[in-house]
Biotite code that builds the C-alpha atoms (Angstrom):
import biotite.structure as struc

atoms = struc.array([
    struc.Atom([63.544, 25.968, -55.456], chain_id="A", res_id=1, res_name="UNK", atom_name="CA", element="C"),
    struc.Atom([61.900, 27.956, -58.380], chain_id="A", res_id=2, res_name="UNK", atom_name="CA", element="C"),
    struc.Atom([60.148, 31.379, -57.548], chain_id="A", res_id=3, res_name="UNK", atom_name="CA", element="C"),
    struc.Atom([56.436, 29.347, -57.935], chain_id="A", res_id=4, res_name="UNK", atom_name="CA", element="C"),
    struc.Atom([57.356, 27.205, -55.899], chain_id="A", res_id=5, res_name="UNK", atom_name="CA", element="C"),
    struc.Atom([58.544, 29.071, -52.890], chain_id="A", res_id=6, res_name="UNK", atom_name="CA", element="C"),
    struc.Atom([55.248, 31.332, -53.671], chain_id="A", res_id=7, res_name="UNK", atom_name="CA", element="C"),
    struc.Atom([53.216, 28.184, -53.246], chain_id="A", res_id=8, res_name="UNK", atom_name="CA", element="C"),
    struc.Atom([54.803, 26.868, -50.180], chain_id="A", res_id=9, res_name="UNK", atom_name="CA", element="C"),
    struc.Atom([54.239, 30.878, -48.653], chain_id="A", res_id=10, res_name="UNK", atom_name="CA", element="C"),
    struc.Atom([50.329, 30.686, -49.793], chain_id="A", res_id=11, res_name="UNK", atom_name="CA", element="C"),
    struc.Atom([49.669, 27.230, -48.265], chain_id="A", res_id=12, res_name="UNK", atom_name="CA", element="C"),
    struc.Atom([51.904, 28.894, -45.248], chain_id="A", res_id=13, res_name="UNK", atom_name="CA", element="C"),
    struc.Atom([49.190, 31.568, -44.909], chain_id="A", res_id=14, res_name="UNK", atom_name="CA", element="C"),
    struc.Atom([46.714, 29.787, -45.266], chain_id="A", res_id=15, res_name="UNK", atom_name="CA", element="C"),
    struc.Atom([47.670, 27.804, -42.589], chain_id="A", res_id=16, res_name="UNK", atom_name="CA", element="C"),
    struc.Atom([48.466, 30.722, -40.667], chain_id="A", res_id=17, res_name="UNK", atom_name="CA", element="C"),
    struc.Atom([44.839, 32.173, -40.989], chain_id="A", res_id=18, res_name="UNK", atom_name="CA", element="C"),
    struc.Atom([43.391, 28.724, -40.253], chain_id="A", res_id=19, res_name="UNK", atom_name="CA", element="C"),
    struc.Atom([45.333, 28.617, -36.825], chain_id="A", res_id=20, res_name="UNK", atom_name="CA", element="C"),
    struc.Atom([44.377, 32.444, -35.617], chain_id="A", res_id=21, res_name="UNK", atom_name="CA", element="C"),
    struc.Atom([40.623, 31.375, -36.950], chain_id="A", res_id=22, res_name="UNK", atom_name="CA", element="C"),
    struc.Atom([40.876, 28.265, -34.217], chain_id="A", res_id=23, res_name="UNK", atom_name="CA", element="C"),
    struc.Atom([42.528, 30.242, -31.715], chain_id="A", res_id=24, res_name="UNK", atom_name="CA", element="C"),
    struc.Atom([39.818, 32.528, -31.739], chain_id="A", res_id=25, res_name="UNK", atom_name="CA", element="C"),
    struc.Atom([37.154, 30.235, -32.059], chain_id="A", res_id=26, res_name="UNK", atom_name="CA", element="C"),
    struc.Atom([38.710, 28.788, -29.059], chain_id="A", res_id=27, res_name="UNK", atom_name="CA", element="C"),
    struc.Atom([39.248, 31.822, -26.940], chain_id="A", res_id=28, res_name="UNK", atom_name="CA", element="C"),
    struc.Atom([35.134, 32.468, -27.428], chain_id="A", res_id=29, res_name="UNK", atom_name="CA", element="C"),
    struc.Atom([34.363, 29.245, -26.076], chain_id="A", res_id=30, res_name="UNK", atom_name="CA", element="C"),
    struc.Atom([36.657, 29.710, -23.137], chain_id="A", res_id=31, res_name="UNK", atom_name="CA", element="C"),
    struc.Atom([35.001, 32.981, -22.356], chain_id="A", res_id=32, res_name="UNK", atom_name="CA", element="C"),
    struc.Atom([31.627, 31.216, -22.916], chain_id="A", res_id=33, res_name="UNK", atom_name="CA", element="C"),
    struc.Atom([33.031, 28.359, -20.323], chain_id="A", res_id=34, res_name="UNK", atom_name="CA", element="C"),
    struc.Atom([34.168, 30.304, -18.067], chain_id="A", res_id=35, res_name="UNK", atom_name="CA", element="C"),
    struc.Atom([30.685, 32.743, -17.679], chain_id="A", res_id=36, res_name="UNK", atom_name="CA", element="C"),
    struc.Atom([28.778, 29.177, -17.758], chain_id="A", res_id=37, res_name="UNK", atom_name="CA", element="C"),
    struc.Atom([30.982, 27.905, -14.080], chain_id="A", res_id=38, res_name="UNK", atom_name="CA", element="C"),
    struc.Atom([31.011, 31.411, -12.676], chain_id="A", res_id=39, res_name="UNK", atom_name="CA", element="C"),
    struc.Atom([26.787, 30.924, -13.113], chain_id="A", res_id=40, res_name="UNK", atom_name="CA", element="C"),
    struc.Atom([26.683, 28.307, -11.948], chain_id="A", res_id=41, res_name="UNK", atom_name="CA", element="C"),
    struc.Atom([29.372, 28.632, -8.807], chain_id="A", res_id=42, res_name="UNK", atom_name="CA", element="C"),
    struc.Atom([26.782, 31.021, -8.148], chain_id="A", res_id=43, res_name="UNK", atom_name="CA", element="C"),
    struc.Atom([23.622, 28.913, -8.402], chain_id="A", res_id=44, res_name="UNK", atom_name="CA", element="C"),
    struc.Atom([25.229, 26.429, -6.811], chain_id="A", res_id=45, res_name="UNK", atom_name="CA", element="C"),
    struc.Atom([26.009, 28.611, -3.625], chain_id="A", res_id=46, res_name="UNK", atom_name="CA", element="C"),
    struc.Atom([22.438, 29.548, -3.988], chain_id="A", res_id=47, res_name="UNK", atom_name="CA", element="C"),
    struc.Atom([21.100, 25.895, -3.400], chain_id="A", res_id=48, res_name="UNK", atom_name="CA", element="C"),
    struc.Atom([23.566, 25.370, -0.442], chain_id="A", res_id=49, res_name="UNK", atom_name="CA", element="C"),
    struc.Atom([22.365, 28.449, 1.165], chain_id="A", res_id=50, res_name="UNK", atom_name="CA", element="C"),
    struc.Atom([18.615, 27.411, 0.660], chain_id="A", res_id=51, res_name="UNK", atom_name="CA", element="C"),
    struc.Atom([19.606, 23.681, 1.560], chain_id="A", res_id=52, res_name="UNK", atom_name="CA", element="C"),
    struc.Atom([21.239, 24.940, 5.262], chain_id="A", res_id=53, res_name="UNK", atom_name="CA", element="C"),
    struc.Atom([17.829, 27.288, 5.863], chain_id="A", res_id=54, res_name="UNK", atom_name="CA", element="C"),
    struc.Atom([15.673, 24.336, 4.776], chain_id="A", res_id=55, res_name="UNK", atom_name="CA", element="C"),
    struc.Atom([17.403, 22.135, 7.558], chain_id="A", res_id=56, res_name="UNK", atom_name="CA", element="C"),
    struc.Atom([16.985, 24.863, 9.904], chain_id="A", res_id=57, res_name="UNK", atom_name="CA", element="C"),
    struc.Atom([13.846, 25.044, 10.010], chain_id="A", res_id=58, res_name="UNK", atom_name="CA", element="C"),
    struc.Atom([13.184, 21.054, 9.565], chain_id="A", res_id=59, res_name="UNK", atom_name="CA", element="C"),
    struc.Atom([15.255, 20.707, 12.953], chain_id="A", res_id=60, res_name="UNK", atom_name="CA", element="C"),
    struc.Atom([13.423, 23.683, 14.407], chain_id="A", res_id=61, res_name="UNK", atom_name="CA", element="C"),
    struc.Atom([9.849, 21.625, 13.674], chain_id="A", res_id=62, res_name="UNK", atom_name="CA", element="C"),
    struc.Atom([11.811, 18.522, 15.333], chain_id="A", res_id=63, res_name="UNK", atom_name="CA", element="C"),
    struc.Atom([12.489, 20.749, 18.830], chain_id="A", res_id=64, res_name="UNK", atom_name="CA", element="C"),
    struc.Atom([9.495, 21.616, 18.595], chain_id="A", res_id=65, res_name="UNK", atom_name="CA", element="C"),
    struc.Atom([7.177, 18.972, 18.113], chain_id="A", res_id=66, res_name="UNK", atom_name="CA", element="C"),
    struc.Atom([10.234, 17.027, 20.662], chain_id="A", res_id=67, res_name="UNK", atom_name="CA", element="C"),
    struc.Atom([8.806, 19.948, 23.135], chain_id="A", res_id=68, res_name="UNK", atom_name="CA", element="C"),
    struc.Atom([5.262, 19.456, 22.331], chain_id="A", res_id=69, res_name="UNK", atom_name="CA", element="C"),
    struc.Atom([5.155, 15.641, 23.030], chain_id="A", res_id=70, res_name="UNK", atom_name="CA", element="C"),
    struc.Atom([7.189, 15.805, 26.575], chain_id="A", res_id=71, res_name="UNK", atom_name="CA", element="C"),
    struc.Atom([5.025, 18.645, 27.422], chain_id="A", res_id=72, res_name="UNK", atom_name="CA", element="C"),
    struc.Atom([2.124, 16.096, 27.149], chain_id="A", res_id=73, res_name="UNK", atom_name="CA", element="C"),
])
């Protein structure tokens, strides 16, 4: 293999090379990005049980009472 040659096949190597750490880090941003985006909304999601379990609460609290209410009558 002449001297050009192996040169060539190095530059297109590189280039290669670059391409890949390019992706990776592409790749590793998005990840980050991902992983923020589930940790807001494992978060928010907690947030809406939470609310969900105090709205039924107080729904079966009105039931008791209004249950209370009508035998009382």
């Amino acid at each position: 293999m002449s001297l050009q040659r192996t040169r060539a096949a190095i530059d297109v190597i590189e280039h290669r090379v670059g391409e890949l750490v390019q992706r990776i880090e592409e790749l590793e941003r998005e990840n980050r990005s991902l992983l923020a985006r589930q940790e807001s909304l494992v978060a928010e999601r907690a947030g809406l049980v939470q609310r969900n379990e105090e709205a039924r609460s107080r729904v079966e609290a009105m039931i008791e009472r209004l249950k209370s209410l009508e035998s009382a009558s």
